[in-house]
C-alpha positions as CSV (number, residue, x, y, z in Angstrom):
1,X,97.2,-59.1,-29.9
2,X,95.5,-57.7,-32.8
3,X,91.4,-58.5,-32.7
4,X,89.4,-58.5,-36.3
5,X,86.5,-56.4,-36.1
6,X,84.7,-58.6,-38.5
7,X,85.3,-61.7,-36.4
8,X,84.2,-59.9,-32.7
9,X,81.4,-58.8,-34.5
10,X,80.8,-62.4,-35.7
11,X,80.8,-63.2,-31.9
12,X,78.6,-60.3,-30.5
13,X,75.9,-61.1,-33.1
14,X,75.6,-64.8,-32.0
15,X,76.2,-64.1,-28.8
16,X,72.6,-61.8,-28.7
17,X,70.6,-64.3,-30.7
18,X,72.5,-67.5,-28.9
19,X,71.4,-69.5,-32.6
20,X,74.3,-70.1,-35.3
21,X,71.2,-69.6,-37.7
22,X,69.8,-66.3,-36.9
23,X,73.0,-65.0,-36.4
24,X,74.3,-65.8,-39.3
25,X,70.8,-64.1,-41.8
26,X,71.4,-61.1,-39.7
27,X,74.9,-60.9,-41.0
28,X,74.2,-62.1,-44.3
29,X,77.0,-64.7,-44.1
30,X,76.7,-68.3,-44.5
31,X,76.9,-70.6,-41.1
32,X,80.2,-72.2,-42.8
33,X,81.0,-68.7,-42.8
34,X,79.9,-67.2,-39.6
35,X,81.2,-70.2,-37.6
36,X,84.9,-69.9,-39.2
37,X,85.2,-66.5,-38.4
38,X,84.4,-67.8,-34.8
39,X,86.6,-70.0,-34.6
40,X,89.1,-67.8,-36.1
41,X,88.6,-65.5,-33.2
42,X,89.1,-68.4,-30.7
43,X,92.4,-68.9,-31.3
44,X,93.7,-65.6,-31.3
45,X,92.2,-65.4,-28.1
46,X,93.2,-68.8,-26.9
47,X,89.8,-69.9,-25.7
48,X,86.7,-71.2,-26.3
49,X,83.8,-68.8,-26.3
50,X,80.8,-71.0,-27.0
51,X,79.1,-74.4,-25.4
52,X,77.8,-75.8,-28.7
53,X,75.4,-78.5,-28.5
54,X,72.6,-80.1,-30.7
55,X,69.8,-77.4,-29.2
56,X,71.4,-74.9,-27.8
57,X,74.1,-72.1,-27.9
58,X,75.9,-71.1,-24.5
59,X,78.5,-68.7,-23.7
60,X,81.5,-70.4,-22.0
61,X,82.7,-68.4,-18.7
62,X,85.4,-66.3,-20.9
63,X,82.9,-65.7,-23.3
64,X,80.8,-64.3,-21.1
65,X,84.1,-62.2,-19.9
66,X,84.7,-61.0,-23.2
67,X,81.2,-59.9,-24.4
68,X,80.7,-56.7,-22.9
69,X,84.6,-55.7,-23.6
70,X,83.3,-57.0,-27.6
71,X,80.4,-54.7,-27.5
72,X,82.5,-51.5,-26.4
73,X,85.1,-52.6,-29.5
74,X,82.3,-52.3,-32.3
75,X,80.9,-49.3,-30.5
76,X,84.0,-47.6,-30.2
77,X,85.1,-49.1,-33.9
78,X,81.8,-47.8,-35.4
79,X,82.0,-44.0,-33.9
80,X,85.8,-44.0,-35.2
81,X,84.5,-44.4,-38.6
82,X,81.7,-42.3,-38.1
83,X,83.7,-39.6,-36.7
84,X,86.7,-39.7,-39.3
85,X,86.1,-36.8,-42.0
86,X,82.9,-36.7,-40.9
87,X,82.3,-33.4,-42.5
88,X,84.4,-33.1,-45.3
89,X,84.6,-36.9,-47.0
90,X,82.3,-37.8,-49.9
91,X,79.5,-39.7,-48.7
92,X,80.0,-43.6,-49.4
93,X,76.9,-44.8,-51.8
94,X,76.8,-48.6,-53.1
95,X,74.8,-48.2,-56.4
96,X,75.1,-51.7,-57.3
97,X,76.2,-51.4,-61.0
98,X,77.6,-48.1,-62.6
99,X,74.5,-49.0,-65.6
100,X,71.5,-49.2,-63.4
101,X,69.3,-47.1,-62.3
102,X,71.0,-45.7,-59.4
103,X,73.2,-43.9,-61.6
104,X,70.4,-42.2,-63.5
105,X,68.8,-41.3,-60.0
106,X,72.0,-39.4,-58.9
107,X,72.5,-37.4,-61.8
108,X,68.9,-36.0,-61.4
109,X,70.4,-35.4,-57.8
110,X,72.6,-33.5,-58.8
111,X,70.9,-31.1,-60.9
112,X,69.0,-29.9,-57.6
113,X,71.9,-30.1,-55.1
114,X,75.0,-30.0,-57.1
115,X,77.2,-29.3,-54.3
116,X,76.2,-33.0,-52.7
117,X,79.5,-35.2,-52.7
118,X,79.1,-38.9,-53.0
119,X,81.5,-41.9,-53.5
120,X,80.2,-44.4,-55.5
121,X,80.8,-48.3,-54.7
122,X,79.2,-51.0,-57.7
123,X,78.9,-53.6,-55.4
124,X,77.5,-56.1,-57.4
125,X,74.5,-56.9,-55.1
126,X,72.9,-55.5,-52.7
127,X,73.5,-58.4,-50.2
128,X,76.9,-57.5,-50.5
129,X,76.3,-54.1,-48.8
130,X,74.6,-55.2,-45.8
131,X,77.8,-56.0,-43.9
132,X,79.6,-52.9,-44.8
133,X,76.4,-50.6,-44.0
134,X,76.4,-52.1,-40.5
135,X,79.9,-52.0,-39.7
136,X,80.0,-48.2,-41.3
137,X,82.3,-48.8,-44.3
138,X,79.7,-47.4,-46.4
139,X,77.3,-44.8,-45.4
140,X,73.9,-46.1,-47.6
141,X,73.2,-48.2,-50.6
142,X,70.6,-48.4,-53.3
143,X,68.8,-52.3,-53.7
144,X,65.8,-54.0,-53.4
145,X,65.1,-54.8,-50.2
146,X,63.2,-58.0,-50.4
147,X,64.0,-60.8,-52.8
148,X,67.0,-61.6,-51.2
149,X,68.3,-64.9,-49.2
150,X,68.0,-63.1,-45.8
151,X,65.6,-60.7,-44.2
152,X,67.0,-57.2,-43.8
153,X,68.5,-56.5,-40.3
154,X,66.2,-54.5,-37.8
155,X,69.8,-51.9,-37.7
156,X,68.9,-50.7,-41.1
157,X,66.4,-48.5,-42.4
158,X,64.8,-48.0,-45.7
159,X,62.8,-46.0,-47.9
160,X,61.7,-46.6,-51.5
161,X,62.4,-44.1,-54.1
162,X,62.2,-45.3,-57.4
163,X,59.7,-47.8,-59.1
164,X,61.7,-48.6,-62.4
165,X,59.9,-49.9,-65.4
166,X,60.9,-52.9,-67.1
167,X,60.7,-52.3,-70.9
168,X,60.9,-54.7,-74.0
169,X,64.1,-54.4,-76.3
170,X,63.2,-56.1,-79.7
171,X,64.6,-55.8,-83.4
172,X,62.8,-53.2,-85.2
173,X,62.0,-56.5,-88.0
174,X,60.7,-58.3,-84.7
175,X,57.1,-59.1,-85.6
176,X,56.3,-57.4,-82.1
177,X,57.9,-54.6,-83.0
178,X,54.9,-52.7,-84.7
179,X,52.7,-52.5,-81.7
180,X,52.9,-49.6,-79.3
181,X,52.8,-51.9,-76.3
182,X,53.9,-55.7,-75.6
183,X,51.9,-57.9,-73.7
184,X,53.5,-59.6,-71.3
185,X,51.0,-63.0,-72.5
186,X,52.3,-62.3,-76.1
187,X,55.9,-64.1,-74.9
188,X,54.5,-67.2,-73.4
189,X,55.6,-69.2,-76.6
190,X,58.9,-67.5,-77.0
191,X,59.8,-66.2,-73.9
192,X,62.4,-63.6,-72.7
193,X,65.7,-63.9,-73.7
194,X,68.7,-63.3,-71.0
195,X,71.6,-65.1,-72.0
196,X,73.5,-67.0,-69.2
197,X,71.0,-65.6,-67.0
198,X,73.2,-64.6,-63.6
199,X,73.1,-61.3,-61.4
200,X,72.2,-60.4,-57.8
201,X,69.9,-62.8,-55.9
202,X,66.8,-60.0,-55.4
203,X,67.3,-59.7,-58.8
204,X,67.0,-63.3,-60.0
205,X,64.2,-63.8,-57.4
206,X,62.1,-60.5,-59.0
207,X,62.5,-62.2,-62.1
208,X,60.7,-65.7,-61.7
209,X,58.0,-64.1,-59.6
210,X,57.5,-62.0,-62.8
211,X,57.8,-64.9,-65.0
212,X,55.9,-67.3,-63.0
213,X,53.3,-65.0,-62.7
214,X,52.6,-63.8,-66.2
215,X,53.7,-67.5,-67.2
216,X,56.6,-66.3,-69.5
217,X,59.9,-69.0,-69.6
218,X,62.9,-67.3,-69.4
219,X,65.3,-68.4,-72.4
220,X,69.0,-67.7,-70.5
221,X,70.7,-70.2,-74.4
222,X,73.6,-68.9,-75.6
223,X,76.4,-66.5,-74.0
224,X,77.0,-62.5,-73.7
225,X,79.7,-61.1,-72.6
226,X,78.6,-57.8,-71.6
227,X,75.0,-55.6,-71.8
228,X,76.7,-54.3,-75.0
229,X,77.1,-58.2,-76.7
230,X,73.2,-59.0,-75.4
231,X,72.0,-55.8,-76.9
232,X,74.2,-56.5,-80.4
233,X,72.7,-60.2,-80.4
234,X,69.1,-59.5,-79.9
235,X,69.8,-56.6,-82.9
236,X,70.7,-58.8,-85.5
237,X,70.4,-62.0,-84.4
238,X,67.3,-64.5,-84.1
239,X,64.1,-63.0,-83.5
240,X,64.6,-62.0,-79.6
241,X,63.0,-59.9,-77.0
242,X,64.7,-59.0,-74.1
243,X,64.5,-56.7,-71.5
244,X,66.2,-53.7,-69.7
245,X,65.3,-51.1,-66.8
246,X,63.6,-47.7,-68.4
247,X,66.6,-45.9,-66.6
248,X,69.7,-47.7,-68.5
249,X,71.3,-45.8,-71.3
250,X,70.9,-48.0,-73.9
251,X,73.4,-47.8,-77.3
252,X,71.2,-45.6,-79.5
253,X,72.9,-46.7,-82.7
254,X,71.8,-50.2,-82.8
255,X,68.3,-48.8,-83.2
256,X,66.1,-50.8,-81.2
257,X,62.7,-50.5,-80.4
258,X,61.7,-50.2,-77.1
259,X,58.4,-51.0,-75.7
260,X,56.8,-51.0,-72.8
261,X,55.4,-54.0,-71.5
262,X,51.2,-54.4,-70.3
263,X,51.4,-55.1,-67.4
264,X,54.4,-52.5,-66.9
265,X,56.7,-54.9,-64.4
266,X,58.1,-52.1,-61.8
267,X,61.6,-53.0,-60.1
268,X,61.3,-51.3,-56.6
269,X,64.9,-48.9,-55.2
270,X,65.3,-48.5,-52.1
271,X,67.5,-46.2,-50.7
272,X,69.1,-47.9,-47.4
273,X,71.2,-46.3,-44.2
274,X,72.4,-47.4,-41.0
275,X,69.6,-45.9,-38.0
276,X,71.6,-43.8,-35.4
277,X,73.6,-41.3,-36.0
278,X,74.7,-40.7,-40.3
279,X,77.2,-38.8,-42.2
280,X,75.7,-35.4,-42.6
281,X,75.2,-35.5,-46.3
282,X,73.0,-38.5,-46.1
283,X,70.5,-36.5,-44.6
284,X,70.4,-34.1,-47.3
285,X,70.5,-37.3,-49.9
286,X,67.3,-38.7,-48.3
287,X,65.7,-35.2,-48.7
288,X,66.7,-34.4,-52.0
289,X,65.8,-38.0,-53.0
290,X,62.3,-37.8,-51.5
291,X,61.4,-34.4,-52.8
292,X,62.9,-35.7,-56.2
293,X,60.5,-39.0,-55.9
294,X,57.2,-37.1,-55.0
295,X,58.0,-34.0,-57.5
296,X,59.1,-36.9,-60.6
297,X,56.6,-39.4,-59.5
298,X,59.4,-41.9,-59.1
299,X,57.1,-44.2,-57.6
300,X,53.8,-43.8,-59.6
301,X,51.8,-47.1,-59.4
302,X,48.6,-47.9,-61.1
303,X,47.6,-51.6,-60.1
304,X,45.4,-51.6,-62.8
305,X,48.6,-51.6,-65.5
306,X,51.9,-52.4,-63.7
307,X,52.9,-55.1,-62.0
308,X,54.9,-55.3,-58.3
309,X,56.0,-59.0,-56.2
310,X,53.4,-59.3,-53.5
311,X,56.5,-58.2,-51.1
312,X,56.7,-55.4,-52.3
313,X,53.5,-54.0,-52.7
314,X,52.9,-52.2,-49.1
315,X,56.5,-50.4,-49.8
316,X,55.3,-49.0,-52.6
317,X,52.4,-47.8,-51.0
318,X,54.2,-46.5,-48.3
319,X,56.3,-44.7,-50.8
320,X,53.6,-42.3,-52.0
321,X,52.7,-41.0,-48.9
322,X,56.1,-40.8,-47.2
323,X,56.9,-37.1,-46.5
């Protein structure tokens, strides 16, 4: 009989917090989700593991059987994967998209500790590394750790190492284009433009806090195809602002002018890990990173001109003052 990790996991997790609800935001799963892995597990082992009622979540007699055989599985499971290459593989990094910032952060790294080996992931989301930072696949992840559907589980830690600025990309003919810096109140008529507005959910959730609290509508009309298509359209075609991280590498050829924005909207990096025992290189990553920060003033901060969510404000402080 062959058991899935993913699915005794499933069982262990609900099994601590006895609540389909809670166990599900710690995974980061959906209750549709959690529950068919459940049952999934059920019927390999030919048994019911649960007593599900209106109120309450009980462990049937087998269940409580299996638990503490479940428990020694992941920690067994865990410490193989810790254990394999532990020395000599590449540490396992989800930067979320090969564009972002994340990218631009490691190739500071690098110039200070060029012998550091990492194996990128683009995940996509940072809510899609949560489950493979817990279960060891990958060894830490960049993201923004508040924003998102579900609150970050107590196994990971975090530290913030970047505060990005949000600049203003605008045709150089834009009528906003000859100031030096762009209100954000100046775009309350016009808004910012981010065709078929999609991406990560702390991303989408930083945005209309931004919005909402400068009053700015977003205008997500018309399509793009890639970052390349939005930055072509805003270049030559209706008068457009739009907006990009101060970290991407943007296509110098179209000659756009960039601005930054007053307030200057920050998007917050985290760097985030597994606690207990980590792949030797992250260690050195979380050095190299937080000498990098302090040294760069990654995460300088003047409330009087930038802008963070209220969430994460105290991170950012905490940031500056993290040795």
């Amino acid at each position: 009989m062959d058991l899935d990790l993913a699915q005794v996991r499933a069982f262990v997790v609900t099994a601590e917090h006895r609540h389909f609800g809670r166990a599900a935001q710690a995974l980061f799963l959906t209750q549709q989700a959690l529950s068919k892995r459940i049952r999934k597990l059920e019927d390999t082992l030919a048994a019911p593991l649960f007593l599900r009622t209106p109120r309450t979540v009980e462990l049937t007699a087998d269940g409580e059987r299996f638990l503490p055989h479940a428990r020694e599985l992941l920690r067994v499971a865990d410490a193989a994967v810790a254990a394999v290459g532990a020395e000599d593989r590449p540490l396992r990094l989800d930067v979320l998209d090969y564009r972002l910032s994340p990218m631009f952060l490691l190739r500071r790294l690098a110039q200070r500790q060029p012998g550091l080996e990492i194996d990128r992931v683009a995940g996509g989301g940072f809510a899609n590394a949560v489950e493979p930072l817990l279960s060891g696949e990958l060894d830490a992840a960049f993201g923004r750790v508040t924003g998102g559907d579900r609150p970050l589980p107590d196994e990971l830690e975090h530290r913030v190492v970047r505060l990005e600025p949000l600049v203003a990309l605008l045709a150089p003919e834009h009528p906003l284009a000859v100031q030096d810096v762009l209100p954000l109140d100046e775009l309350r008529a016009d808004g910012i433009w981010l065709p078929g507005l999609r991406g990560p959910a702390e991303w989408l959730s930083y945005l209309a806090e931004l919005c909402t609290r400068f009053g700015v509508p977003i205008d997500d009309s018309g399509v793009s195809y890639d970052l390349r298509h939005t930055l072509e359209q805003t270049r030559y075609g209706k008068r457009r602002v739009t907006l990009a991280g101060a970290d991407m590498e943007l296509a110098p050829e179209l000659n756009l002018k960039v601005l930054p924005f007053e307030p200057s909207p920050l998007f917050p990096w985290s760097l985030v890990w597994r606690r207990g025992k980590a792949h030797p290189a992250l260690r050195r990553l979380l050095a190299v990173a937080g000498r990098a920060s302090r040294e760069e003033d990654w995460c300088a901060h003047d409330p009087e001109h930038a802008w963070l969510p209220d969430d994460d404000v105290s991170l950012a402080a905490a940031a500056r003052t993290t040795p």
